[in-house]
C-alpha positions in Angstrom: 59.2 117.2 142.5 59.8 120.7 144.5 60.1 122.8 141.6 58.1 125.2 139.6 55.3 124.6 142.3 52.3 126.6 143.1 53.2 128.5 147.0 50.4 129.6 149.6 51.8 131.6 152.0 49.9 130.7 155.1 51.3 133.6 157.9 50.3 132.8 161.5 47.5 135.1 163.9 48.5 137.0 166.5 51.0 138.5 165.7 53.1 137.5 169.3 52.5 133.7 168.5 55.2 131.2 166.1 54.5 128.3 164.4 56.7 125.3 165.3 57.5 122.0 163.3 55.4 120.3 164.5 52.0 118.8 163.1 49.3 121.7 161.3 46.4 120.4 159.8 45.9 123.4 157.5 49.5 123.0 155.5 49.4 119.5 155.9 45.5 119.5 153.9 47.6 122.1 151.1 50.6 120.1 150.6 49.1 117.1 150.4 47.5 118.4 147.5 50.5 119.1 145.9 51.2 123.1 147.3 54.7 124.2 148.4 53.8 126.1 151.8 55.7 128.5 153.5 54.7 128.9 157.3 57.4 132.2 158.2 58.1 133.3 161.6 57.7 137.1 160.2 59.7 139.7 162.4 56.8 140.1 165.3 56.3 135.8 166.0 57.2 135.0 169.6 60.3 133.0 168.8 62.5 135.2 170.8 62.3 138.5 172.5 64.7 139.7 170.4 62.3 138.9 167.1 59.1 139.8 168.7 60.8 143.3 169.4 61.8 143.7 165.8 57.9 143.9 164.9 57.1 147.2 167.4 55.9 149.5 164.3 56.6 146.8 161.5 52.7 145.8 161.4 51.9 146.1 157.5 56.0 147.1 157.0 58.5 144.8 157.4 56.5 142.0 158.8 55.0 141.8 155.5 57.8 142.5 153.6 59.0 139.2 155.4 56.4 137.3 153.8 57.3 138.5 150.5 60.7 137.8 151.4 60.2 134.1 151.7 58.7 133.9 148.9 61.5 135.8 146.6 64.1 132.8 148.3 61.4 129.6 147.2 61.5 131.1 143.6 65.2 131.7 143.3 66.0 128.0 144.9 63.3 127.3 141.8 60.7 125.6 144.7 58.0 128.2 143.8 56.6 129.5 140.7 56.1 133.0 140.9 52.8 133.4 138.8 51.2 130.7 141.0 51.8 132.8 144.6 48.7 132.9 147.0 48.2 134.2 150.6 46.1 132.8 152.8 45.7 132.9 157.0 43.2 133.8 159.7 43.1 136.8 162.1 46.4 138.7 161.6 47.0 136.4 158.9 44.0 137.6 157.5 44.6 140.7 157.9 49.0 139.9 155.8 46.3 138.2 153.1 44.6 141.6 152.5 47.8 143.5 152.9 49.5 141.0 150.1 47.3 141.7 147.6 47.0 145.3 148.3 50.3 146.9 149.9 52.4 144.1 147.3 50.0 143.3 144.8 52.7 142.2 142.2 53.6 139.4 144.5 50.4 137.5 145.3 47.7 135.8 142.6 45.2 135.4 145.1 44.0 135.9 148.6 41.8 134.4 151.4 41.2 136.2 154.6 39.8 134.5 157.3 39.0 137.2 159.8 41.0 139.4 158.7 41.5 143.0 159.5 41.3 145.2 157.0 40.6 149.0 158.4 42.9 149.2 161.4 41.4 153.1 162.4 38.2 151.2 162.5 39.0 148.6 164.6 40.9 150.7 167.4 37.4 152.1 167.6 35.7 149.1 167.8 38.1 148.1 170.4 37.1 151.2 172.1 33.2 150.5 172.4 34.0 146.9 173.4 34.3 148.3 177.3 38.2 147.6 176.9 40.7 149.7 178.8 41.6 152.6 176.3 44.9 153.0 177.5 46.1 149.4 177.4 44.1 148.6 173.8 46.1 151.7 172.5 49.4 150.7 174.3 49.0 147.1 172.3 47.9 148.3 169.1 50.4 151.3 168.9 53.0 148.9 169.8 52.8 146.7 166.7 51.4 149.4 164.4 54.1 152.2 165.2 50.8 154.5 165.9 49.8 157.4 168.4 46.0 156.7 168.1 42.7 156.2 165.9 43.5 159.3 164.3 46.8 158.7 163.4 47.6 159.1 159.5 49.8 156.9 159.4 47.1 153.8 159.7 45.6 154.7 156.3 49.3 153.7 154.5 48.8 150.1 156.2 45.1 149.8 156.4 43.9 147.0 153.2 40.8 149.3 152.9 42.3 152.3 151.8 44.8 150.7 148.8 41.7 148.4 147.4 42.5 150.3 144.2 45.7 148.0 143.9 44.3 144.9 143.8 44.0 142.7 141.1 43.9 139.1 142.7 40.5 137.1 143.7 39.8 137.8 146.8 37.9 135.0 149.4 37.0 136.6 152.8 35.7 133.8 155.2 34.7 135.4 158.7 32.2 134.5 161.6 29.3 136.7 162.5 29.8 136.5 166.5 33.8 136.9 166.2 34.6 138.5 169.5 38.3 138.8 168.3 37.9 140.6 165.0 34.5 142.1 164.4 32.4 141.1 161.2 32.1 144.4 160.2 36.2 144.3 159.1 35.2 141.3 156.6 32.0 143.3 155.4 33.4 146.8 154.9 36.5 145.0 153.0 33.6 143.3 150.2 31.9 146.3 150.1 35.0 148.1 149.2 36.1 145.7 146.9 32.5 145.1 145.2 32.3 148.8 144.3 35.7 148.5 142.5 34.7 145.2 140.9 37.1 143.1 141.9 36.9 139.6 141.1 35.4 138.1 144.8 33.8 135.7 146.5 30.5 136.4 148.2 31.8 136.4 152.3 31.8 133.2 154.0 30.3 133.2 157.1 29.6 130.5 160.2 
C-alpha cells in the first residue's frame, strides 16, 4: 500500500533537462523494490521557459528547496515516511544529493552522489583550465548560481564542501575517474572532507 513508505528523491542532471512519464530504468529498479519515488521538475527543468527562468540564481536555493518541498506534500498525503527520506541522483543530481544532506540535513537520512558537485568555486576553476571560453563558462554558471565569479562569496553558502559540518546521514559517492563532465576531484575532495569529520561513508565508487 502507498503509505508510511520509505521515499528516494531521485532529482534529474542538468539542470536545463525534465523528466517525462515515460519509462526510467533507475525509479522503475527502486519502486519495484518497494520505494515511493519522487522524480520533481525543480524550478530550473526545461519544462517551460517560464520554469527554466525561475532557476537563474536558485542553484542550491529554491531548486532545492523544491525537492524538499515534494517531499513535505508525500508525508502530509501520508505516502512517505519522513524518517525513511533518501536523496539520490547523478551530476546535478549529485550535486541536490550533497546539498540535501548538508544545506537541509533534517530532511534527508541518507545520500548517494553520483558525480556530483560538491565545491562549485572549484569547479568554475576547473572549468577554467579545461581550454573553455571563460566568458561563456562564467555566463552559464553565473546564470544558475546567481554568481559574479570563482571568487564570489556567495558560492561558499551553496557549495556541499563548506557545510560538511551538518551532515549526519551516510553518505555514498559513486563517480568515474575520466568524467569529462564533472571532474573526479569533486567526488574526492567531498570524502576527504567528510572522512576528516567522520562521517559515516562509503569508500568512493569508481568505474
Amino acid at each position: 500500500p502507498a503509505h508510511g513508505l520509505a521515499l528516494i528523491v531521485l532529482p534529474h542532471g542538468g539542470p536545463a533537462v525534465r523528466d517525462t512519464a515515460e519509462f526510467d530504468w533507475w525509479s522503475q529498479a527502486l519502486a519495484d523494490q518497494g520505494y515511493a519515488v519522487l522524480q520533481p521538475n525543480y524550478r530550473g527543468s526545461d519544462v517551460s521557459e517560464s520554469l527554466l527562468e525561475a532557476g537563474f540564481g536558485q542553484w542550491g536555493r529554491k531548486m532545492q528547496t523544491d525537492l524538499s518541498d515534494g517531499v513535505d506534500y508525500l508525508v502530509k498525503q501520508g505516502i512517505a515516511d519522513p524518517a525513511k527520506v533518501c536523496i539520490v541522483g547523478g551530476s546535478y543530481g549529485g550535486y541536490a544529493a550533497l546539498a540535501g544532506v548538508t544545506l537541509q540535513p533534517a530532511v534527508y537520512r541518507c545520500a548517494v552522489s553520483v558525480a556530483g558537485i560538491s565545491d562549485l568555486a572549484r569547479m568554475l576553476h576547473w572549468e577554467g583550465r579545461g581550454g573553455n571560453d571563460a566568458r561563456l563558462v562564467d555566463r552559464y554558471w553565473d546564470r544558475f548560481w546567481g554568481v559574479s565569479g570563482s571568487d564570489d562569496p556567495r558560492l561558499d553558502a551553496i557549495s556541499p564542501i563548506k557545510h560538511v559540518d551538518a551532515v549526519r546521514a551516510p553518505v555514498l559517492l559513486i563517480h568515474g575517474r575520466d568524467d569529462t563532465v564533472v571532474p573526479f576531484e569533486q567526488s574526492q575532495i567531498m570524502f576527504d572532507a567528510l572522512k576528516k569529520g567522520q562521517v559515516t561513508l562509503s569508500t568512493p565508487m569508481t568505474v
